[in-house]
C-alpha positions in Angstrom: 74.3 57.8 66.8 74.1 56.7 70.4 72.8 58.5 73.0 75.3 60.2 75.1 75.5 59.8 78.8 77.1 63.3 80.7 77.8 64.1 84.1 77.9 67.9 84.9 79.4 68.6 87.9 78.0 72.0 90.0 74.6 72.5 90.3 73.9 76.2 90.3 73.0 78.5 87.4 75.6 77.0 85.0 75.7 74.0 85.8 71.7 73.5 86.2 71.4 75.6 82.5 74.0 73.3 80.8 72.2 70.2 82.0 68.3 71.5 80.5 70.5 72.6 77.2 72.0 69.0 77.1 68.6 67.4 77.6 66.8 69.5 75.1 69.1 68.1 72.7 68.4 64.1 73.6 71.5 63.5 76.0 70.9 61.3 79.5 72.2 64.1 81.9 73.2 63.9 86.0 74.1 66.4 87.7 76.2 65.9 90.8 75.9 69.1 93.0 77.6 68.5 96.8 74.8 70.6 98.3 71.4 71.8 97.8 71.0 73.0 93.7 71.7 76.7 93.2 72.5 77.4 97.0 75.8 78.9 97.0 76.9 82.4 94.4 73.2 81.6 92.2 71.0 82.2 95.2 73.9 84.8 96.7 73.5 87.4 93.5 71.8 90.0 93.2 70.0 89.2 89.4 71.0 92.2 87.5 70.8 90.9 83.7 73.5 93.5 83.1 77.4 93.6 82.9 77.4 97.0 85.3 80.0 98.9 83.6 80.1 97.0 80.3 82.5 100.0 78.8 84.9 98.7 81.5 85.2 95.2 80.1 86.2 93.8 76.5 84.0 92.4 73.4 84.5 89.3 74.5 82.6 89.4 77.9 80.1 91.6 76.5 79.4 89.4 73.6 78.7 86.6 76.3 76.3 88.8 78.1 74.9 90.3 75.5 73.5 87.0 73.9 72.6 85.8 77.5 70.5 89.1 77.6 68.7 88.7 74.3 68.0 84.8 75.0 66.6 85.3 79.1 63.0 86.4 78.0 62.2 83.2 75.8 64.4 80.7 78.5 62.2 82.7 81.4 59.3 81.7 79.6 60.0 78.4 79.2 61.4 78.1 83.0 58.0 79.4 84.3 55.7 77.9 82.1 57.4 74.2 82.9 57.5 74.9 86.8 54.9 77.4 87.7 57.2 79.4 89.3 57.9 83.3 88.4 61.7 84.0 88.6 60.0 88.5 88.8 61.8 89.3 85.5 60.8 92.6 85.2 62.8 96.2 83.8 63.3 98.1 86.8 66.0 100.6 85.2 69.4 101.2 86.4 71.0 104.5 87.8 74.5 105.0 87.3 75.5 107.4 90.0 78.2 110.0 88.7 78.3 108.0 85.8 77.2 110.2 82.3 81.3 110.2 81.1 82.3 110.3 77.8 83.5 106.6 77.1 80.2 105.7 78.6 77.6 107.6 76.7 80.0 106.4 73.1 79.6 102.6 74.1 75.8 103.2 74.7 75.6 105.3 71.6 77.4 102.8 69.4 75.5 99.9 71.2 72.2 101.5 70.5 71.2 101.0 74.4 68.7 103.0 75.9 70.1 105.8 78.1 69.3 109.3 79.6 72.1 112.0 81.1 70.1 113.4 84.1 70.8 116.8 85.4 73.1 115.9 88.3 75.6 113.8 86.1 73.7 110.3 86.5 72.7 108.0 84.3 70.1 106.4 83.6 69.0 102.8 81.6 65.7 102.2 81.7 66.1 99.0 79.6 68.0 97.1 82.5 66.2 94.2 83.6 66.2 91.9 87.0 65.4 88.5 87.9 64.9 87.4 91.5 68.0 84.5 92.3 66.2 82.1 94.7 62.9 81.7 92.4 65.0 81.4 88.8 66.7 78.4 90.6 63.8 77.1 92.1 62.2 77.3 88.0 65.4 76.1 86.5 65.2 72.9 88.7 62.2 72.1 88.0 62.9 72.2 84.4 65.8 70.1 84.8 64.1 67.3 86.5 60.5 67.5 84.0 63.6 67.6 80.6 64.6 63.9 82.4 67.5 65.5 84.1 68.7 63.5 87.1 69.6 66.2 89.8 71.8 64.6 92.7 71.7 67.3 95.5 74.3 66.5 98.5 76.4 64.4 96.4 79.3 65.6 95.9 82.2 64.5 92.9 85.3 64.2 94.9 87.5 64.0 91.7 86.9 62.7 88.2 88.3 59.4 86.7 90.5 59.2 83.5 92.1 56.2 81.8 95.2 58.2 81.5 94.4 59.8 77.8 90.6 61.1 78.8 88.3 61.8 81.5 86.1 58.7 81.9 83.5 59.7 84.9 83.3 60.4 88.4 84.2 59.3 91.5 81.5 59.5 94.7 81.8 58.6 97.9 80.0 55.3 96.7 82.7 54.3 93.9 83.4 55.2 90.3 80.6 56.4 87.8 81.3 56.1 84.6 80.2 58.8 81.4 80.9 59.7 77.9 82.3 63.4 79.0 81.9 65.1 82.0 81.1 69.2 82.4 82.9 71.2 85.4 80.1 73.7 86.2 81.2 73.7 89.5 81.9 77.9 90.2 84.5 78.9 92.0 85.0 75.5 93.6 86.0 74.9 89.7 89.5 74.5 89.2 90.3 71.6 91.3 87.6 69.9 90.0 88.7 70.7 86.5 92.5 70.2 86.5 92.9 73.9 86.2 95.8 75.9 87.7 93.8 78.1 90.4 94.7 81.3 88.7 92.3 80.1 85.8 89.0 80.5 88.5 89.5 81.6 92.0 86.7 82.7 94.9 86.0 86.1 94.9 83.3 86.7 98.0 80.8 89.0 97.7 78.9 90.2 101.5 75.3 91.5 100.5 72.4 93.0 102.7 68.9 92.4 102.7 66.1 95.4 104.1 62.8 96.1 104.0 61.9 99.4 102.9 58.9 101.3 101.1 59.1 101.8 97.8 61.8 104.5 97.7 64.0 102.8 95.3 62.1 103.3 91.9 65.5 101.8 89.9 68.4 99.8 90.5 71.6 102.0 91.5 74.8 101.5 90.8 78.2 103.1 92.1 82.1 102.2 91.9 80.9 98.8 92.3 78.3 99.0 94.7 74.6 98.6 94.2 70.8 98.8 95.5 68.7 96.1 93.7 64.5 96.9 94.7 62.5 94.0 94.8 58.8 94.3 94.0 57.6 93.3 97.6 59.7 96.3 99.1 63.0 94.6 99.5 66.5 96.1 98.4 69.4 94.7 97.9 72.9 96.4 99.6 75.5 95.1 97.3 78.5 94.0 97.0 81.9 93.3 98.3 85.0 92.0 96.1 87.2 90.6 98.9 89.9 87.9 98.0 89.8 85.8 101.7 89.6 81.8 99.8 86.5 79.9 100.3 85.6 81.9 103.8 81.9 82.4 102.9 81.6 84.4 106.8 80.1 87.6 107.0 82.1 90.6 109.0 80.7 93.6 110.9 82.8 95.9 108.9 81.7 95.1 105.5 78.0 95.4 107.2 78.4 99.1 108.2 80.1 100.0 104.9 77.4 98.9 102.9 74.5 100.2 105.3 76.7 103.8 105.2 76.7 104.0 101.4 73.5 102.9 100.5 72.2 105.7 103.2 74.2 108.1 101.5 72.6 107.1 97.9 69.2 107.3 99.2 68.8 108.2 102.5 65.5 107.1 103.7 66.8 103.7 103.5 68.4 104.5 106.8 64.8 103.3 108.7 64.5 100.2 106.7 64.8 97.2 108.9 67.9 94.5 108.4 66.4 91.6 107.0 69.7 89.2 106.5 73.2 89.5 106.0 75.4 86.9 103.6 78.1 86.2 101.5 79.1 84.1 98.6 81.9 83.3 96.5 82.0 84.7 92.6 84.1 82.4 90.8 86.9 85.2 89.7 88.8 84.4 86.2 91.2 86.0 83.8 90.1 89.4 82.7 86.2 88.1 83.7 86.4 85.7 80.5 84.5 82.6 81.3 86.3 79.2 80.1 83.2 77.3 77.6 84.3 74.5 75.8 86.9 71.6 75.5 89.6 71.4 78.2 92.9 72.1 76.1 94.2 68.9 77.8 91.9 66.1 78.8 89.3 64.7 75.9 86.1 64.1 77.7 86.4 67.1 79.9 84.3 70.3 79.5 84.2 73.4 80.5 81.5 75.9 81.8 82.7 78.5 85.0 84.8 81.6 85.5 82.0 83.4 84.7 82.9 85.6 88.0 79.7 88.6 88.7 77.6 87.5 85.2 76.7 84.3 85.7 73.3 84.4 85.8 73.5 87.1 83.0 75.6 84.5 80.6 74.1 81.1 81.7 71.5 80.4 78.9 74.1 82.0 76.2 76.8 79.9 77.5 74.6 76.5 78.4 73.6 76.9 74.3 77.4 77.3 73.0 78.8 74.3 75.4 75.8 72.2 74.7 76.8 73.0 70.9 80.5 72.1 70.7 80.0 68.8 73.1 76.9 67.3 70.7 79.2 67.9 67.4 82.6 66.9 68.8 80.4 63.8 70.0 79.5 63.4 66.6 82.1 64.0 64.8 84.2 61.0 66.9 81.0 58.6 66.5 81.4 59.0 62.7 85.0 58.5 63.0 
């Protein structure tokens, strides 16, 4: 059987995890990402390897982070041990503020996750884990590019070419390239990109804060969807916003005092820790949070890996496997035929 040549286009967590998943299995990989690898919702997150409030949320989204939960430690592994780099997974816990309710405590029960009702009506999973964003992409790169992945930062795909039955390639700024299937990875910038109707993936920003504190913050908290995310070096995360403004990645003053108000509510001493940064990014949104992984229902050639809205980085080595998967046997099955 030949030797498949694939284009994923979007170079973040998904698309960066499909590629290495590709190459593992003997496929020629490039990845087209418009600007630097990993820099727009990957680096934005906050790296909680955890669906929140998974009780809120079907089997189907929690089967997908689920099995990207189990398979992080071994890809981590991998990730530092090719690049060097330490992407800080560590179990730092998560508080659920107000959260010990029934339909919680029976999904944990019947899960079998680890969980504690404290005395004020929080609870607690010690099991959660974190990774830090910026230092899993820098690992996951560097992966890429030692698996023989060709990584094309600042090019972008302005569209993909088709022969009128199937996708056939790309097209750059500098002409037509052409591939054996190509992979939309591209986030929330995904839709267009995949022929998708935009209520299939849509931008969904997210304003988070940076601060340097002490370590006050012993767990990450969670509450109605905001959280604080404690780094090992003393910084905490302030997150996150759900706004639905388009592809406006801009910061306001409003969601900057909301965020510094609650988290100094949740845990007060937080109210002297310095401002390090301010920023946004854009979640791609999607049908009840299902991510679309697989064939696109209409164009042979063209696959599918994005909607994966705030679990991305939870997902990505779970979802890389499955797409990686399907694309090698449906390439195989038409190479037989």
């Amino acid at each position: 059987m030949s030797r498949p040549s694939i284009a994923v286009v979007g170079g973040g967590v998904i698309g960066l995890s499909t590629a290495l998943a590709l190459a593992d299995r003997g496929v020629c990989v490039t990845v087209f990402e418009p600007g630097d690898a990993g820099a727009q919702s990957s680096w934005a997150g906050a790296g909680i390897l955890f669906p929140l409030l998974p009780w809120d949320y079907d089997d189907a989204v929690n089967r997908w982070c689920e099995a990207g939960i189990a398979a992080h430690p071994a890809w981590l592994q991998r990730l530092q041990r090719d690049s060097g780099i330490d992407p800080e997974h560590r179990a730092s816990g998560m508080r659920i503020v107000g959260g010990a309710k029934g339909r919680a405590l029976e999904w944990l029960a019947n899960r079998r996750v680890a969980h504690q009702s404290l005395a004020n009506g929080d609870l607690l999973l010690p099991e959660v884990t974190q990774v830090r964003n910026p230092r899993l992409i820098r690992a996951l790169l560097a992966s890429c590019q030692r698996a023989g992945v060709l990584v094309r930062e600042r090019c972008p795909a302005a569209a993909l070419t088709d022969d009128g039955e199937r996708v056939t390639g790309v097209r750059l700024a500098e002409g037509e390239l052409a591939f054996d299937a190509v992979v939309v990875a591209a986030g929330a910038w995904s839709a267009r990109l995949a022929r998708l109707a935009e209520d299939r993936v849509w931008p969904v920003r997210g304003q988070m804060l940076a601060v340097q504190a002490e370590p006050i913050v012993p767990t990450i908290v969670y509450e109605d969807g905001r959280y604080l995310v404690p780094r090992s070096d003393g910084v905490v995360l302030i997150g996150s916003t759900l706004e639905t403004v388009g592809f406006d990645v801009g910061t306001t003053a409003e969601a900057k005092t909301a965020l510094l108000n609650w988290a100094t509510a949740v845990e007060p001493a937080l109210a002297h820790a310095p401002l390090i940064r301010h920023w946004a990014g854009l979640r791609p949104g999607s049908v009840a949070n299902h991510p679309l992984v697989g064939p696109h229902p209409d164009w042979p050639g063209l696959w599918l890996n994005c909607g994966h809205f705030r679990y991305g980085l939870t997902m990505a080595p779970a979802c890389a496997h499955e797409l990686a998967e399907l694309l090698l046997a449906a390439h195989e099955h038409a190479y037989k035929s």
